[in-house]
C-alpha positions in Angstrom: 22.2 -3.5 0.9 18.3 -2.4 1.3 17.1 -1.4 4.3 14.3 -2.8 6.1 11.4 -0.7 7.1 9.5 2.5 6.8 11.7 4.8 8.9 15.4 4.3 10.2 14.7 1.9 13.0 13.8 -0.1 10.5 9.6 -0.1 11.9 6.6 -0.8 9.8 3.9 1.4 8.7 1.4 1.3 11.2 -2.3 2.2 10.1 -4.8 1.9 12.9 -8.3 2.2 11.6 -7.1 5.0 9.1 -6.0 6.2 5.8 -2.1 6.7 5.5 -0.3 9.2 4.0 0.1 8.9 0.0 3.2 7.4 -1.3 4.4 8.4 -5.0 4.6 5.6 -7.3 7.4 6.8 -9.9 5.7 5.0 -12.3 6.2 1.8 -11.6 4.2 -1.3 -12.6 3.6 -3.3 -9.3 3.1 -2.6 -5.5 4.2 -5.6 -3.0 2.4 -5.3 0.6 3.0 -7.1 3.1 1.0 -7.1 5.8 2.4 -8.6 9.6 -0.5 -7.4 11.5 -3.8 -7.7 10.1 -7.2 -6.4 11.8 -10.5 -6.0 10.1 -10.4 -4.7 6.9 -7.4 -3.6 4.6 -7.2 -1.9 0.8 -5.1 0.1 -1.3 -6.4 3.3 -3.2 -5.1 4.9 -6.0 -4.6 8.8 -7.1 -3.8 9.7 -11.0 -3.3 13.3 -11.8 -5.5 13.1 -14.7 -8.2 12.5 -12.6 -7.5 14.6 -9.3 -9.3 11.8 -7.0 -8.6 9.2 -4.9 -10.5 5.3 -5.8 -10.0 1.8 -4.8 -8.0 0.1 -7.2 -10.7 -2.7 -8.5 -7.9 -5.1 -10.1 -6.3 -5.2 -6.9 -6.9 -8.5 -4.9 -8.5 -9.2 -1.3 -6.4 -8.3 0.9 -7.4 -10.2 3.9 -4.9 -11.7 5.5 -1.1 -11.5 6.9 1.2 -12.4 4.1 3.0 -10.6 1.1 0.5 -9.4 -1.8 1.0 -7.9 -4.9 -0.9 -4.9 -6.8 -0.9 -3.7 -10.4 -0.8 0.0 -10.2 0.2 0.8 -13.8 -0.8 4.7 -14.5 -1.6 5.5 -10.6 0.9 8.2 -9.6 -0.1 7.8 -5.6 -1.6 5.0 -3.1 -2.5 4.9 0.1 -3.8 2.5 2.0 -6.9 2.3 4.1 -7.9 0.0 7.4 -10.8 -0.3 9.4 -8.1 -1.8 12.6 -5.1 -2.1 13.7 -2.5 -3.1 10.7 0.9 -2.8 10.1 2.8 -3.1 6.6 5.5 -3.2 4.8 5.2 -1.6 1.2 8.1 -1.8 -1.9 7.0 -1.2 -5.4 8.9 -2.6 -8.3 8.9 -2.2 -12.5 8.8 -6.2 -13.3 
């Protein structure tokens, strides 16, 4: 079975006006957020080695709501996400 959550209690990531740690994307093609507490303002960024910076990913959609989105990050080897409130997320990335 999977487990639930960002830590063993099985939590979500809380981000409280604030950029999270990066994750590592091990290539794959999409990101799936979902967001159960949403405050404000919410997006993902993206890091490639090629470029040694972090940017917003512009494909990405408005995420502006509680609910379950989905990002393209094809070629972005971190993310991290960014809030201007009080948010928490779930995050699972996936190759199809």
């Amino acid at each position: 079975g999977h487990r639930k959550g960002t830590n063993a209690a099985g939590d979500g990531l809380d981000v409280n006006s604030a950029t999270s740690a990066a994750f590592t994307t091990e290539n794959q093609r999409y990101l799936i957020v979902q967001l159960t507490v949403y405050n404000t303002s919410f997006k993902v960024q993206g890091y490639m080695h090629a470029s040694g910076a972090w940017a917003d990913i512009k494909a990405s959609p408005t995420i502006n709501a509680v609910g379950i989105w989905t990002v393209e990050i094809s070629g972005i080897d971190q993310v991290r996400f960014v809030t201007g409130g009080n948010t928490t997320l779930f995050a699972a990335c996936s190759t199809f």
